[in-house]
C-alpha positions as CSV (number, residue, x, y, z in Angstrom):
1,X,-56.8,115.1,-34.8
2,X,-54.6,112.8,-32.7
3,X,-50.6,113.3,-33.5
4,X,-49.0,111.9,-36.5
5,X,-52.5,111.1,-38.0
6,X,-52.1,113.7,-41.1
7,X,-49.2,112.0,-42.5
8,X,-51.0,108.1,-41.7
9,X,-54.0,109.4,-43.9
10,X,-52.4,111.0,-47.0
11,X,-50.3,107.3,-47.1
12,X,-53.4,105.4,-47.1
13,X,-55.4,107.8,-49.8
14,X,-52.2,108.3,-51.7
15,X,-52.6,104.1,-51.7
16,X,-55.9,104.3,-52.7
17,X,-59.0,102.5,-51.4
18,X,-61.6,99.9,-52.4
19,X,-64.2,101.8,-51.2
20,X,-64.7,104.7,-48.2
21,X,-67.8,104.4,-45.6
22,X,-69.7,107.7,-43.8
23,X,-72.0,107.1,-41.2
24,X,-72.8,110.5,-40.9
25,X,-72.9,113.7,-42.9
26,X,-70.3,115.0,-40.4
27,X,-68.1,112.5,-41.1
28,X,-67.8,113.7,-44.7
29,X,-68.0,117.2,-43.4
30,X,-64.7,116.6,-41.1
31,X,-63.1,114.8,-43.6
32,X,-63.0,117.4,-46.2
33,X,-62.0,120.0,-43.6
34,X,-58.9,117.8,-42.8
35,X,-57.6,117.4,-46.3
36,X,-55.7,119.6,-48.3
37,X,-56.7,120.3,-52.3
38,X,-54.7,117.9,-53.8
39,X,-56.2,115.3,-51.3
40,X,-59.7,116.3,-52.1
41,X,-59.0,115.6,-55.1
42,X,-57.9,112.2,-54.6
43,X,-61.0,111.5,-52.4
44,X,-63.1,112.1,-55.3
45,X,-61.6,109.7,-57.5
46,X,-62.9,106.7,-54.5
47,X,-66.2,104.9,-54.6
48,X,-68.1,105.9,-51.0
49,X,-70.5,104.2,-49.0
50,X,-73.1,106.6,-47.0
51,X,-75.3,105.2,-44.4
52,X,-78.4,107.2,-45.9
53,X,-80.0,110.3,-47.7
54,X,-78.7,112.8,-45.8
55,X,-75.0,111.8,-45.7
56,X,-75.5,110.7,-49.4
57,X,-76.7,114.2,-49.8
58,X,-73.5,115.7,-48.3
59,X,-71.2,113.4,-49.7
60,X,-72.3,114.6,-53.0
61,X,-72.3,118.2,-52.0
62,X,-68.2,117.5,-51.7
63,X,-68.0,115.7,-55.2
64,X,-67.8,112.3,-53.7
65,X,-68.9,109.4,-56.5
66,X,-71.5,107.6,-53.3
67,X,-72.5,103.9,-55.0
68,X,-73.7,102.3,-51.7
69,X,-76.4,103.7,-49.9
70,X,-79.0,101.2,-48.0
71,X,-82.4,101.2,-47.9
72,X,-82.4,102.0,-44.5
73,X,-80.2,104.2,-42.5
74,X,-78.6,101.7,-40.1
75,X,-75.1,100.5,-39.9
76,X,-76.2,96.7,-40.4
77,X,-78.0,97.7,-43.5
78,X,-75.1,99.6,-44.5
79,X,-72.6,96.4,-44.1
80,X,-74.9,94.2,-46.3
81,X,-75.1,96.5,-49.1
82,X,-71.4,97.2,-49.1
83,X,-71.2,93.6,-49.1
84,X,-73.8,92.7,-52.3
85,X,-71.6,95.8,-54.1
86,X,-68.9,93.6,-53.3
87,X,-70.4,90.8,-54.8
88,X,-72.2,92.0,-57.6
89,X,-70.9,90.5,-60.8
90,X,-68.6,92.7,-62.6
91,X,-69.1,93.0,-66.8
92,X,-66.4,91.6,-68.5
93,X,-65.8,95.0,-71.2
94,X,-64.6,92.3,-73.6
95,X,-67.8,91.2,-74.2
């Protein structure tokens, strides 16, 4: 990991995120190596995007919550789903 990037990524998750994107099951795999408990933690607690089955499949093997996985296993597909969840109408829980 480059110099100074430990401290730049516990800011960010300790600011939370909108949602986090794997392309790979190794990204989820290096990720979770890097992080300390309490950070783990915190990961969990994010919605995730995984490119397809397999990285869906480790994602969930760490505890991650994955609500956007496309049909197929390419980035483009991955953008427009990420996008629709984006855009998908939210339910109003006062009605």
């Amino acid at each position: 990991m480059p110099p100074g990037s430990a401290p730049r990524l516990e800011a960010v998750l300790a600011d939370g995120l909108d949602l986090m994107t794997f392309s790979a099951s190794s990204t989820v795999s290096n990720l979770m190596a890097l992080l300390d408990t309490e950070n783990k933690l915190r990961v969990q607690t994010f919605p995730v995007a995984s490119i397809g089955p397999l990285t869906t499949k480790t994602a969930h093997e760490a505890g991650l919550d994955v609500v956007v996985e496309p049909e197929e296993s390419t980035l483009d597909a991955m953008l427009e789903a990420i996008t629709d969840y984006f855009n998908r109408p939210v339910a109003n829980p006062a009605e």
